[in-house]
C-alpha positions in Angstrom: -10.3 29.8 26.0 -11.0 30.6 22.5 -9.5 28.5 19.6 -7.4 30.1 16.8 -8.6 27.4 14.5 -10.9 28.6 12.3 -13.0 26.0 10.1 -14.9 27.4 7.2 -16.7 25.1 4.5 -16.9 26.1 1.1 -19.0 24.0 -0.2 -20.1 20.4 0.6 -17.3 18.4 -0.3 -14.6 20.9 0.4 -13.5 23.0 3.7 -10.2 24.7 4.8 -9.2 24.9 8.1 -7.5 28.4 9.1 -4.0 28.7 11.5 -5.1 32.0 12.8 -2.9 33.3 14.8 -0.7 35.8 12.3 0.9 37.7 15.1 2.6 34.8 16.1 3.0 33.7 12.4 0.6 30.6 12.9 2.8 28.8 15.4 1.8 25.5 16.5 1.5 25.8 20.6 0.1 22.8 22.5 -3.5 24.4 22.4 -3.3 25.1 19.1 -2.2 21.5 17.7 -5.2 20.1 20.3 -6.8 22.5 18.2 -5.8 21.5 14.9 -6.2 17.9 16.0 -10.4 18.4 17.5 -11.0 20.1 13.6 -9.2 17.2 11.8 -11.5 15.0 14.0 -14.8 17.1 13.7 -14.1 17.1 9.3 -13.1 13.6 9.3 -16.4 12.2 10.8 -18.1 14.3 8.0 -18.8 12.1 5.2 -19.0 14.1 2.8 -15.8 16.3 3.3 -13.6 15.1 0.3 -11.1 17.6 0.4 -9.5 20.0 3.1 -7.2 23.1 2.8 -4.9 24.1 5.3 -4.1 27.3 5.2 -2.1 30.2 7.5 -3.7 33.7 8.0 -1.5 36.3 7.6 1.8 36.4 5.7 3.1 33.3 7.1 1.4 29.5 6.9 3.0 28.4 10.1 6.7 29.2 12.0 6.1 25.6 13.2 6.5 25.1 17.2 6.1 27.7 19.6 9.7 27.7 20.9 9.0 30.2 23.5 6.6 27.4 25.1 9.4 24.6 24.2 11.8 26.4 25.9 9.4 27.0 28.9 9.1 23.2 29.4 12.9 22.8 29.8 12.6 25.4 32.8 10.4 23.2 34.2 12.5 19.8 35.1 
């Protein structure tokens, strides 16, 4: 499945990682904050990344949880 993580370096010492996702205003599903996680991960191990941006695409940085998933997982017990 593809990720809507996007990480883009800007230079050597700086990259921003990209929620994008703007339809569902950047929410965070559970794939998404895996996601989020695995890019963290992959720019921490990089020595020489000093700074990252997170940013939203879209109008929105991030609605937070995907409720419609939350409330899928009360359904479920």
């Amino acid at each position: 499945m593809k990720s809507n993580i996007k990480i883009i370096k800007l230079n050597n010492e700086i990259s921003s990682i990209i929620l994008n996702e703007p339809k569902t205003y950047n929410s965070l599903s559970f794939k998404n904050l895996n996601d989020l996680l695995k890019a963290l991960k992959k720019l921490d191990a990089d020595n020489k990344v000093k700074v990252i941006i997170i940013e939203g695409a879209g109008k929105g940085f991030s609605a937070g949880h995907n409720l419609k998933e939350v409330r899928g997982l009360k359904k479920k017990r």
